[in-house]
Phi, psi and omega in degrees: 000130185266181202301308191302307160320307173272355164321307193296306197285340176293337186303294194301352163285300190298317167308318170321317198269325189316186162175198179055225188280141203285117146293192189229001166236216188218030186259021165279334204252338157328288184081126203294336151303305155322295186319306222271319159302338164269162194300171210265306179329313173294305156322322175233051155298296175272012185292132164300132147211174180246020211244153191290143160220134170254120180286116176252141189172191182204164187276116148290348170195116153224123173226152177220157189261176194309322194282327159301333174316300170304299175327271195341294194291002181232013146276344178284355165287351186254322204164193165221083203294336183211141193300123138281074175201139191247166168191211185242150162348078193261106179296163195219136182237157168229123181273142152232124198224086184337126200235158144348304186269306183233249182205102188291130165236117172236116182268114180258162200204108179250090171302174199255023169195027186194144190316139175333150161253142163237115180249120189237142156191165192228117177298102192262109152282134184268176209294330185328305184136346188276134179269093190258127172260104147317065166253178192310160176077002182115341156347063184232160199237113164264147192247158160240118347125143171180158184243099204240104144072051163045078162190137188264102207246152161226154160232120138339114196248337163188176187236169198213167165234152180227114173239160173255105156238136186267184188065141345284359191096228166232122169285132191236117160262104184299153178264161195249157195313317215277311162307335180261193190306329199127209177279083184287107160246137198246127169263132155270104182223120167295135199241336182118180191010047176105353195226149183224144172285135195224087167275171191178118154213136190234101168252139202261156170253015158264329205252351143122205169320107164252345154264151179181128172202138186220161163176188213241114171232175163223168180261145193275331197145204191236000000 
């Protein structure tokens, strides 16, 4: 088993242990060792606060193949869980914003020759202990969280629709893997004095990559 792998099963033992009221950060679903090896910068990225922060910078690459393309435009009927648009050092601001439930990541995407894009979702811990990114129309992805060499990584192990309906409650439809985007792994990596890499790649498991977008923010304020 390799470093990362058993990194990933201490993440997942420590999800096993939570209980009580949902934090709002991740060092409970970490384990205090994992927590204590990322840069102090990341920690209070991620850090319970209550306070709104915007991140400014910009994608240096964002692309998708045809069959990602596609995927995109027939999420926009739902929302807009991934940009359908690919491009070059596409500026960018990211709001992070403490909700009720989680912690709101609102991405804004300012091309440079069509109207803005907004891409939202919400880090959800549930009471269990399990780490769900929340996006539109009832859309959610559970994750696993882990820490490899002080990079902060989460990946996605399957995806769900989530309903209310009544006298049944709340309804979860698992997707089965060939149906949903695929592995969405999201990287966090501190570069110093403020500024950080935010990578994003969603490989399908028939159709190969169909996203990949990375770039540099720092923070503007609140």
């Amino acid at each position: 088993m390799g470093h990362a792998e058993v990194l990933r099963t201490e993440s997942q033992a420590n999800v096993a242990r939570v209980s009580g009221p949902a934090p709002h950060n991740l060092k409970d679903l970490l384990g205090a060792a994992a927590w204590a090896r990322l840069p102090a910068a990341v920690r209070e990225r991620f850090k319970d606060s209550a306070q709104v922060v915007n991140y400014s910078g910009e994608f240096e690459v964002i692309r998708a193949s045809s069959f990602g393309l596609l995927v995109a435009w027939v999420c926009r009927l739902i929302g807009t869980p991934v940009v359908p648009h690919t491009g070059r050092n596409v500026p960018a601001v990211v709001r992070v914003q403490p909700t009720q439930a989680g912690v709101e990541w609102r991405r804004e995407y300012r091309w440079h020759n069509r109207r803005p894009s907004i891409v939202s979702s919400t880090k959800v811990v549930e009471s269990g202990g399990a780490l769900v990114e929340e996006l539109p129309a009832g859309l959610c992805m559970a994750l696993n969280v882990y820490e490899a060499a002080a990079v902060l990584h989460f990946v996605s192990h399957h995806y769900y629709f989530q309903f209310c309906l009544p006298r049944l409650g709340r309804i979860r439809l698992v997707l089965p893997h060939w149906l949903s985007p695929g592995i969405t792994h999201v990287e966090h990596v501190d570069l110093a004095n403020g500024w950080f890499r935010f990578t994003m790649t969603v490989t399908h498991p028939l159709f190969g990559e169909l996203f990949h977008q990375t770039g540099c923010f720092h923070s503007s304020g609140g």
